[in-house]
N, C-alpha and C positions, 0 to 999 in steps of 0.2 A: 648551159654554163659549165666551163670548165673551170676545176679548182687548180692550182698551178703546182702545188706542191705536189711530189711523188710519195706515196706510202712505203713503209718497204714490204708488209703484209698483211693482206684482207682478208678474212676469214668469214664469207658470205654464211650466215645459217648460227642462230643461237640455241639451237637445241641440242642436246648432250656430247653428240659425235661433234660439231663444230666446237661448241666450249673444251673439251677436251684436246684438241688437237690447237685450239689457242695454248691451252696452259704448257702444252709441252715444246709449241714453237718459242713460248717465253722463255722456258728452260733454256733455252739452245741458241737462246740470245737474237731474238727477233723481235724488233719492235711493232706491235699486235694492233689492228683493228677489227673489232667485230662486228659485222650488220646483221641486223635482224627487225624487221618491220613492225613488230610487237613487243621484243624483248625473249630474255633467256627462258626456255622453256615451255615457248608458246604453243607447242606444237605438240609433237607423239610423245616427247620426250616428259611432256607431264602426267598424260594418264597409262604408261606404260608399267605393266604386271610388277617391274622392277626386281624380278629376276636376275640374277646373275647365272645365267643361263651355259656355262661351258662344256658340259658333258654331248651339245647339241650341235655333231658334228657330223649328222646326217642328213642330205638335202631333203626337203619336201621334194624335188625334182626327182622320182625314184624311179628304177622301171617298176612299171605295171599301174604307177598311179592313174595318169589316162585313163584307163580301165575304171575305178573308182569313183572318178570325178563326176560321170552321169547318174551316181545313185546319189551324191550329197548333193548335187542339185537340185534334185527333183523335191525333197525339204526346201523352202524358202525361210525356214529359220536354222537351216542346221549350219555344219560348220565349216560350207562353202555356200557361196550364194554372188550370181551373177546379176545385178541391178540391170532388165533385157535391154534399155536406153540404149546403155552404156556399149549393150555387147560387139555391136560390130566393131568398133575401137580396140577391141580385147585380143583380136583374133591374131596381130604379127607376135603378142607378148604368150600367145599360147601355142605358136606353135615353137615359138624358143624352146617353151618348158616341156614340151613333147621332142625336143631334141635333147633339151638337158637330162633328160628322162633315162634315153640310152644307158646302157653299160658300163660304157668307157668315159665316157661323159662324168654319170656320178661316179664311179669308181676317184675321177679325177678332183670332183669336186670333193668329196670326203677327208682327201688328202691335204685340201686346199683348205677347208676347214681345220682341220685337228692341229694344223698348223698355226691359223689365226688364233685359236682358243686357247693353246698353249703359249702363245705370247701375250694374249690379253689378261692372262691369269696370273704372267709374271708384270705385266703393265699397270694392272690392277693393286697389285703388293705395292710396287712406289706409290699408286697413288694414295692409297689406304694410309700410307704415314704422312701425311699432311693434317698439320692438327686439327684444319676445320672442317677437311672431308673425312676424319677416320670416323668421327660417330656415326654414319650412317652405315657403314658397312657391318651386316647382321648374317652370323652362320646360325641358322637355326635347322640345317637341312631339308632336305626335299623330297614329298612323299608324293609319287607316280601309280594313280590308283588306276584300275581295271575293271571291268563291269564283268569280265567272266573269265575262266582259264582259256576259252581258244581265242581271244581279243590277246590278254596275256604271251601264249604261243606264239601271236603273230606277231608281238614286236623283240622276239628273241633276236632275233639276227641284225636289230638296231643296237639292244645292250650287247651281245656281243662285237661289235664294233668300239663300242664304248670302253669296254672294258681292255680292248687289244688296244686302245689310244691311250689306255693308263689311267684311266677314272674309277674309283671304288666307288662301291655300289654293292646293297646283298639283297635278294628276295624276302620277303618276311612274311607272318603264317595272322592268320586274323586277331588272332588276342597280341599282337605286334601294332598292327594296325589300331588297332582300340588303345592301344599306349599310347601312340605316337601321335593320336589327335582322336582324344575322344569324342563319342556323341558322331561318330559317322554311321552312314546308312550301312548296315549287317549286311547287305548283298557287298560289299567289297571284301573280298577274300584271299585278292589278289593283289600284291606290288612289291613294288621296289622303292629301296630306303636307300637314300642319300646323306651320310653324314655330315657330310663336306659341302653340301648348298649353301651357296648365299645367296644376302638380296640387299639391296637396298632401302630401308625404311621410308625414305619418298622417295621416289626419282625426279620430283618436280621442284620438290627445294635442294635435292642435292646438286641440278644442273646448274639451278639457283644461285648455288653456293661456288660451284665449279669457277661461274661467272664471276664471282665476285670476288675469289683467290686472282683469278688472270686481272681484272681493275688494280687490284690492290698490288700486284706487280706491276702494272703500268701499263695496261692493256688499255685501248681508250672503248668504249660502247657507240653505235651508232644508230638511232631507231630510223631506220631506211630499207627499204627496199631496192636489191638488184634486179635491173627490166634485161639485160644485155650485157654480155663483154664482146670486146672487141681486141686481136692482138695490139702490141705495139710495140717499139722498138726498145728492149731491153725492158719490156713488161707487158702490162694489159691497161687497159680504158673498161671501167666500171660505171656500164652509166646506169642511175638509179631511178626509180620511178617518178622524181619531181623532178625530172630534165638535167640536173647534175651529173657531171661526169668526174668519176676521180680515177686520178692515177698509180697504180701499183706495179712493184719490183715483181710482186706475187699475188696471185686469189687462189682459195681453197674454195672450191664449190660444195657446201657439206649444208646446203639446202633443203635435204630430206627428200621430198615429194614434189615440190618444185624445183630441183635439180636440173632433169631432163628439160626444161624451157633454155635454160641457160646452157647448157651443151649443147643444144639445138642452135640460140644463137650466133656458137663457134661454128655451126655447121657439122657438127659431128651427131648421130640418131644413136641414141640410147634407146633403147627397149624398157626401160623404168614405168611402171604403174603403180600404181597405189593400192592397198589393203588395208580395207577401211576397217578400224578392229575397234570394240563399241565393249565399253566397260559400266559398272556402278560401281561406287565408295559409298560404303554403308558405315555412318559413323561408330564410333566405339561402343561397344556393350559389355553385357554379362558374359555374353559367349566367346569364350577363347579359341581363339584360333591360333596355334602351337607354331607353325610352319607352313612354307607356300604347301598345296597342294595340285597335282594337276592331274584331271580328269580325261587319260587317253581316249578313251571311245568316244568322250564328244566337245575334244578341243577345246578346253576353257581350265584356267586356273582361280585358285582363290589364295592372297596373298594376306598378309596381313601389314600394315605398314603403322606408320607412328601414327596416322590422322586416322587409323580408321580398318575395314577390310576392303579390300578390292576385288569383284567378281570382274570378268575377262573373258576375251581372245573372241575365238572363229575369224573367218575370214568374208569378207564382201569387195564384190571390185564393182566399183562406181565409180572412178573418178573423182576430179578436186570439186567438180561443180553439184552434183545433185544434193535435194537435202538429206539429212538423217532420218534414219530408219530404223527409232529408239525400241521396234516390238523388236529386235535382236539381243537389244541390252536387258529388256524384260523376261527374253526365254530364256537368259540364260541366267538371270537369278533366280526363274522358276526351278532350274534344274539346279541350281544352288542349294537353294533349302529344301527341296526333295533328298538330297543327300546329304545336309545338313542340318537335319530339321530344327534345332536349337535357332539357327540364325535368324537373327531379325531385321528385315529389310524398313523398316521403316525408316525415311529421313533421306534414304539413298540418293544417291547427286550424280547423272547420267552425264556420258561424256561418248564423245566422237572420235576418232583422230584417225591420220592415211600412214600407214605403212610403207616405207619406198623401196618395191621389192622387185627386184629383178627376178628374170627366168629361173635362171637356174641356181637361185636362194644363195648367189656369193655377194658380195656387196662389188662397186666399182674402186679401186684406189689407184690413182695413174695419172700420171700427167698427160695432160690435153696431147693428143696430135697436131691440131688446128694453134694451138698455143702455148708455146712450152711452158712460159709463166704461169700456167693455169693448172691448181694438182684437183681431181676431181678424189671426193670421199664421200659417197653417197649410196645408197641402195642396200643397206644390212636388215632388212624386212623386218623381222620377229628380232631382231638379235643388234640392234642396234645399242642397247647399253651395255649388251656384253661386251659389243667388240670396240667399242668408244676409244678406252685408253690404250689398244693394240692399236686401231687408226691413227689415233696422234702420233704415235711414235715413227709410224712407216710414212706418214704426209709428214711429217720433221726428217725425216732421212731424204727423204723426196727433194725436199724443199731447199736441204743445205748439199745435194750432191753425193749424200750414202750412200753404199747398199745400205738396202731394206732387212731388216734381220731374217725376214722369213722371204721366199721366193714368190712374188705378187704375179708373175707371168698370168697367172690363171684370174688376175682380177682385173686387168687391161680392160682397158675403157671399151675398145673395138674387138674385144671375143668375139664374138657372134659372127662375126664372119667366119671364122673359123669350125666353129661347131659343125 
């Protein structure tokens, strides 16, 4: 069944990157639909570290990582891990990221990042004044701990990148470290202090909220699923999983992890996988937890948010289909209270979610090839709520005929042919 009315904008995907890039196509004078099959926040966008993560303007995709990769495997709880099912599926999306890896490759992606961060950070400032998103925004700063001086040594030449992109940041000496969040394990001797961190207090109600600022400007909701688009003349044909088809001026594919079905559709092959990243929220206690922290040598952060603490991160690629594989969320709160020993896990509430991460760690932002009507904003892996409010802004430039305030060539939908 076809609905006969034309939309003038769909915004496929209610998780943060989508609600954010509705709010600012309202801005700009566009009248808004949003789908999402479950509602806002259904998805990574709830159980994510909630970071505001911009200093992180180095790909995973580096040279020499390759090299790396076969000793974190070899752990099947450490903080890479291949689900073997899955693996031969994996193998077009690794060897992108063994091109992305090159030189010139990252040297290019770095730029392409420091770019996006520095627009997300001023993206982030409008959005932070809006009365009912500004109480979530929390600078409590960010403390980057290390297990030894030569783990330390070896991410000099990440902070120094950092620091040449304009980010403050100083080293500090262990009775710093004891300040800045007491009751941590005496072997950390080593980091770096972040004044200027922020995060999010929940990312799950704040998407929440995102959603219901865009309602309250006239944004309509729609609990639906998109199976396909299709182009059409001076738009696209959205047909939805109950055999409905509607019609739009525009769709924003900001889908997450389901993206790639829907570009496939247009006939266009994204390289998009998933990174399934396995968290606990341990409700509130005695134990104070001052500020995010993140534990370099083994991939995982602990946040603290309004509902609770959050233990995080590593990485698993399995795909949308296999089940959870909760002894990941268990090691990594075992390494939690090993380094935290105060912390009390009891009560903890496990959670799953996919990552939608391309090769070479840049997100997609582009309008379709196959469909002009069609702006794809998908794929920011780790870095999805950082870069939310800078996506809105570049799919609203997209979408009304701008330039894009920062230069996207490097976030084209069909790179990879290229590489």
């Amino acid at each position: 069944m076809s609905e006969k009315q034309q939309l003038d904008c769909v915004v496929i995907g209610g998780g943060i990157i989508g609600a954010l890039c509705a709010l600012q196509l309202i801005k700009d004078g566009r009248s808004v639909t949003i789908l999402d099959k479950e509602g806002f926040a259904a998805g990574a966008s709830q159980g994510n570290a909630g970071i505001l993560a911009f200093p992180e303007i180095t790909p995973i995709a580096a040279p020499g990582v390759t090299w790396k990769a076969p000793a974190w495997l070899m752990d099947p709880l450490g903080p890479l891990s291949i689900r073997w099912p899955y693996a031969p599926k994996l193998v077009p999306w690794f060897w992108h990221f063994w091109k992305a890896s090159f030189r010139k490759n990252y040297e290019r992606g770095i730029g392409t990042q420091t770019d996006l961060m520095k627009l997300a950070m001023l993206a982030y400032e409008a959005v932070s004044t809006e009365e009912s998103l500004s109480p979530f925004f929390v600078t409590s700063g960010t403390l980057d701990l290390y297990d030894s001086e030569k783990s330390f040594n070896a991410a000099a030449s990440d902070w120094a990148r950092k620091k040449a992109a304009g980010f403050a940041f100083e080293r500090v000496s262990r009775a710093d470290i004891e300040t800045l969040q007491p009751g941590l394990d005496p072997r950390f001797k080593h980091a770096i202090w972040s004044e200027d961190g922020q995060q999010i207090s929940d990312p799950g109600d704040f998407t929440r909220a995102v959603g219901a600022l865009c309602q309250a400007r006239g944004a309509s909701f729609r609990q639906a699923a998109a199976k396909s688009l299709a182009p059409r003349e001076n738009g696209v044909d959205i047909l939805l999983e109950d055999g409905t088809t509607i019609a739009a001026a525009n769709a924003v594919v900001a889908a997450g992890a389901w993206s790639k079905h829907l570009a496939a559709s247009l006939g266009e092959s994204v390289p998009l996988d998933t990174e399934r990243g396995y968290n606990t929220t341990l409700p509130l206690q005695d134990f104070t937890l001052k500020r995010q922290l993140y534990f370099n040598d083994h991939s995982f952060v602990v946040t603290p948010l309004s509902s609770g603490i959050r233990v995080g991160g590593a990485v698993e690629f399995g795909g949308l289909d296999l089940p959870e594989n909760f002894a990941r969320s268990k090691a990594l709160l075992k390494l939690a209270t090993r380094f935290l020993p105060d912390l009390k896990t009891e009560g903890g509430v496990e959670w799953m979610g996919f990552r939608p991460s391309m090769p070479d760690y840049l997100p997609v932002i582009d309008r379709s090839k196959k469909a002009p009507a069609v702006i794809y904003a998908f794929g920011h892996g780790h870095l999805g709520l950082t870069q939310a409010a800078a996506t809105g802004r570049l799919v609203s430039a997209l979408a009304a005929g701008r330039a894009p305030e920062i230069d996207i060539t490097n976030l084209r939908v069909d790179r990879f042919r290229f590489l």
